[in-house]
C-alpha positions as CSV (number, residue, x, y, z in Angstrom):
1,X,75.0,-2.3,15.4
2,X,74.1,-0.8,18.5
3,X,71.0,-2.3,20.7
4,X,67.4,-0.3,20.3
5,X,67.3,2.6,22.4
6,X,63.6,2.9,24.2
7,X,62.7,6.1,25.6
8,X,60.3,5.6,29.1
9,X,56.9,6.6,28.2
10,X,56.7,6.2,24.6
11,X,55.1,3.5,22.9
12,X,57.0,3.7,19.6
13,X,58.6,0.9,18.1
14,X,62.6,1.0,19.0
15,X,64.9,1.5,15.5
16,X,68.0,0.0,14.4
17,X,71.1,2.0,13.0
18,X,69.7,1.5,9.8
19,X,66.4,2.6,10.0
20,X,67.3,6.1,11.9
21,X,67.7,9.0,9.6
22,X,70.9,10.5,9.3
23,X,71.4,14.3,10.4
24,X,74.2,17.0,10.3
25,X,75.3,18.8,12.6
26,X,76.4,22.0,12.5
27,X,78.2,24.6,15.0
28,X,78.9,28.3,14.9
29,X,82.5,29.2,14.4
30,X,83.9,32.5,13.9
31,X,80.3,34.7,13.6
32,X,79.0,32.1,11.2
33,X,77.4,28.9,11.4
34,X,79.2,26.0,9.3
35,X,78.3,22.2,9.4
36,X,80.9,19.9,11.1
37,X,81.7,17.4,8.6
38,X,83.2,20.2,6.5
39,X,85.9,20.6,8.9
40,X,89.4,20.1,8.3
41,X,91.2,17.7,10.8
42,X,92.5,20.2,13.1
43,X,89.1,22.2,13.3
44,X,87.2,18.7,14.1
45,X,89.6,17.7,16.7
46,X,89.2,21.6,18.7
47,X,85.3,20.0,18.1
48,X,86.0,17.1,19.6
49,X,87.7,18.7,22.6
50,X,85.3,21.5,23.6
51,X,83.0,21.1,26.7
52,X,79.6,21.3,26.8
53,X,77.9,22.8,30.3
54,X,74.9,24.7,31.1
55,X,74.8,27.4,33.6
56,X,72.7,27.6,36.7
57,X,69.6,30.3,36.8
58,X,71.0,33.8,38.5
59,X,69.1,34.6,41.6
């Protein structure tokens, strides 16, 4: 179980694992948009190797 996470600024109560609700994630791959659990092991490990980034305004 991991500690409760508090965000600065709220007031809301903290939750444990097992109060948080449970949500899928999904990615686009190929021109379509599939969830991740549905991957087979080689697709979820190229998941679990990409990079996320963000790119800086152009000027």
């Amino acid at each position: 179980m991991t500690p409760p996470t508090r965000i600065p600024g709220q007031d809301a109560a903290p939750l444990q694992d097992e109060q948080r609700t449970r949500c899928e994630v999904w990615t686009r791959v190929m021109g379509y948009h599939r969830p991740v659990q549905s991957f087979n092991i080689g697709k979820r490990g190229e998941f679990d190797e990409r990079v996320c980034f963000s790119e800086r305004a152009g000027s």
